[in-house]
C-alpha positions as CSV (number, residue, x, y, z in Angstrom):
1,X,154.9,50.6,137.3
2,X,155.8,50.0,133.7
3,X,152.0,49.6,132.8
4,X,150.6,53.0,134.0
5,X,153.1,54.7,131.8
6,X,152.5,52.5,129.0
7,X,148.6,52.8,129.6
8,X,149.4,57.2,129.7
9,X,151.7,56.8,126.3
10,X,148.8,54.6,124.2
11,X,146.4,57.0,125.2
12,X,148.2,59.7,124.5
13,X,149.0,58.4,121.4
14,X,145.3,57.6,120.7
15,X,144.2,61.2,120.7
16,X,146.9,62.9,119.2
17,X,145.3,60.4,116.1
18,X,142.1,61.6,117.1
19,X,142.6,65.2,116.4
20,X,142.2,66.9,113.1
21,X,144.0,69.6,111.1
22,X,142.1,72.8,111.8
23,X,141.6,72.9,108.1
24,X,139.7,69.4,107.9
25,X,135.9,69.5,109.0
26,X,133.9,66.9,109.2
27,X,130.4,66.1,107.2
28,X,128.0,68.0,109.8
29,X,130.7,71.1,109.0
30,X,130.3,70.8,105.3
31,X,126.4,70.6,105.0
32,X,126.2,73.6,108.1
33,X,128.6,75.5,105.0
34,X,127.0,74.4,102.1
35,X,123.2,75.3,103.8
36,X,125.2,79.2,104.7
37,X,126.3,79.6,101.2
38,X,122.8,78.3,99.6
39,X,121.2,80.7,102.2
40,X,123.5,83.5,100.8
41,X,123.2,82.9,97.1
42,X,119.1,82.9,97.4
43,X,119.6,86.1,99.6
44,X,121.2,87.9,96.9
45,X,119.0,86.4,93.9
46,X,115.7,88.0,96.1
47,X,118.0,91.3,96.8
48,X,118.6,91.2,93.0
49,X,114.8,90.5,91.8
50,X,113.3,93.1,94.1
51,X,115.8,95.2,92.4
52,X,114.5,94.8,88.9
53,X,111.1,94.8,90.5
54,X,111.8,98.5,91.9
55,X,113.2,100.1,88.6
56,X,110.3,98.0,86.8
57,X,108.2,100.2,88.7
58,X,109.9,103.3,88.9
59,X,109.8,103.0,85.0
60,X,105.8,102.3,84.7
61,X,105.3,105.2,87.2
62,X,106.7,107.3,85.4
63,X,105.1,106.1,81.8
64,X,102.2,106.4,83.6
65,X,102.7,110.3,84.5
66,X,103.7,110.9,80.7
67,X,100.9,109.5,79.2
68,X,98.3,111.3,81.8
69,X,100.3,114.8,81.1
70,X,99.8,113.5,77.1
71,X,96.1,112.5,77.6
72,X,95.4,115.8,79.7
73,X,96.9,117.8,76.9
74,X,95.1,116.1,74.5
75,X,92.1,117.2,76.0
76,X,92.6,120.3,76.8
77,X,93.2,120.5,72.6
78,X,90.2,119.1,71.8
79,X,88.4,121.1,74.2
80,X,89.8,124.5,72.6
81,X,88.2,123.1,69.5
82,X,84.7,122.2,71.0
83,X,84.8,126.1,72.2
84,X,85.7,127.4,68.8
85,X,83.2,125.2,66.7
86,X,80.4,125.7,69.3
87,X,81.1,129.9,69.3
88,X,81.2,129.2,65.0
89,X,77.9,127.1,65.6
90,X,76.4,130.6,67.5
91,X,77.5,133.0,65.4
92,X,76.0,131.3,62.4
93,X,72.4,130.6,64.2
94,X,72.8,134.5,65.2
95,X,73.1,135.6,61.4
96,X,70.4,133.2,60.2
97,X,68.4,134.9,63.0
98,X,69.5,138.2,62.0
């Protein structure tokens, strides 16, 4: 009868060694962890670059609207001043012809 108890007591005492703090974690644990917090880091760098991408082009949209509003003024300028020289150009012909 002695041996079954001693055989119960070794075994018990076996996996009592076996378990670990809840703190520890084994290798598989820390490359799972390490994978997660690689996956997070490039997560944020993308979030981050698409970021700069977006203001990038929020800023060369709106370039782009000032200089059509500049170039449309521009030729609505020179324009005015193709009217007036072509209406000096008539009235000139019209007193040579008068």
């Amino acid at each position: 009868m002695k041996t079954p108890i001693l055989v119960m007591l070794l075994a018990l005492a076996a996996l009592a060694g076996c378990n670990r703090d809840d703190d520890a974690v084994g290798p598989a644990q820390k490359a799972g962890k390490a994978l997660d917090d690689a996956g997070v880091r490039v997560s944020r760098q993308v979030e981050n670059e698409l970021a700069r991408a977006d203001r990038a082009t929020a800023e060369a949209r709106d370039k782009i609207k000032d200089a059509t509003r500049d170039a449309k003024g521009g030729l609505e300028r020179t324009a005015e001043q193709v009217g007036k020289k072509v209406e000096d150009a008539g009235e000139k012909i019209k007193d040579i012809a008068d």
